[in-house]
N, C-alpha and C positions, 0 to 999 in steps of 0.2 A: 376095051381098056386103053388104046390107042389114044381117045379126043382126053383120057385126062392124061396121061405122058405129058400130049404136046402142050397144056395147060400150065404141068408141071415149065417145063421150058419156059412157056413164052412169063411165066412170073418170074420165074429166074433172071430175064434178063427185065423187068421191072424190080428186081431187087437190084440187081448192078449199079440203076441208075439210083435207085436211095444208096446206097452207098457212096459211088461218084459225088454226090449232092454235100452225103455227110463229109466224106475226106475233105472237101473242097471248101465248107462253111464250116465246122466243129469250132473254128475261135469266135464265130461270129452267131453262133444258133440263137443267145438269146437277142437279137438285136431285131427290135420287129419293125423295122423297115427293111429289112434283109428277102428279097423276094426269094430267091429260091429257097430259103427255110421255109415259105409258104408252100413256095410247091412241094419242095420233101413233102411237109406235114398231109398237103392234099394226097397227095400217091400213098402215101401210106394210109391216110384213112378210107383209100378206095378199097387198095388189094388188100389190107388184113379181112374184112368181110368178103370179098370175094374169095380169097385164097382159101379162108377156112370154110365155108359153105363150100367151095366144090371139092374139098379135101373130104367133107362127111360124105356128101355125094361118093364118091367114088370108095371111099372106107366101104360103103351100103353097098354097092354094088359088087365088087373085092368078093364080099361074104355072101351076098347070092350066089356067086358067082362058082364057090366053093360048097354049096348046098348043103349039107348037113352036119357038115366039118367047119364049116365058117361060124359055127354057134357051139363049135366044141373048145374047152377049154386048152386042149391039145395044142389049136391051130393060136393062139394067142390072139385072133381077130378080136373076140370080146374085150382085150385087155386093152388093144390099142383101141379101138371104137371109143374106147370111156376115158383114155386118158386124152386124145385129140377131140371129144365133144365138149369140154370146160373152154376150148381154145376160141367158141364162138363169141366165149362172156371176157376171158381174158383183155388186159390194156382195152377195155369199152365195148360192150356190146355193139355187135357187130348192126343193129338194127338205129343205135344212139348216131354211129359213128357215121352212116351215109345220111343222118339227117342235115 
């Protein structure tokens, strides 16, 4: 469970930096000569496929992990499972977006 925590972390502080990007361009986003709105746009169409393919990754594993309880309606794993797998199609398929 540990390599997804630090996962968890190390996208965090790749969110920080689209944030930083955004505060710092927000009057200027539609201006396409504006580089770092490029880069936003690039970092973000890296980590949203990365983030959510290893969010299901570890969802899967979560509920192995809980063995016969992780497919019980109890442990609410199935609930989250189905509402975080739409997140790979969400704002572009995740498979469109590293094209």
């Amino acid at each position: 469970m540990f390599p997804h925590f630090a996962f968890g972390f190390t996208s965090a502080f790749a969110c920080r930096k689209i944030n930083n990007l955004w505060q710092k361009n927000e009057q200027n986003v539609f201006d396409p000569y504006n580089n770092d709105v490029r880069e936003m746009h690039a970092i973000v169409s890296v980590m949203k496929p990365l983030t959510t393919w290893h969010l299901m990754a570890a969802l899967q594993e979560y509920r192995e992990a809980c063995g016969g309880l992780g497919i019980s309606a109890y442990s609410k794993m199935p609930e989250v499972i189905e509402s975080a797998n739409v997140m790979t199609t969400w704002e572009g398929d995740n498979n469109v977006l590293l094209q």
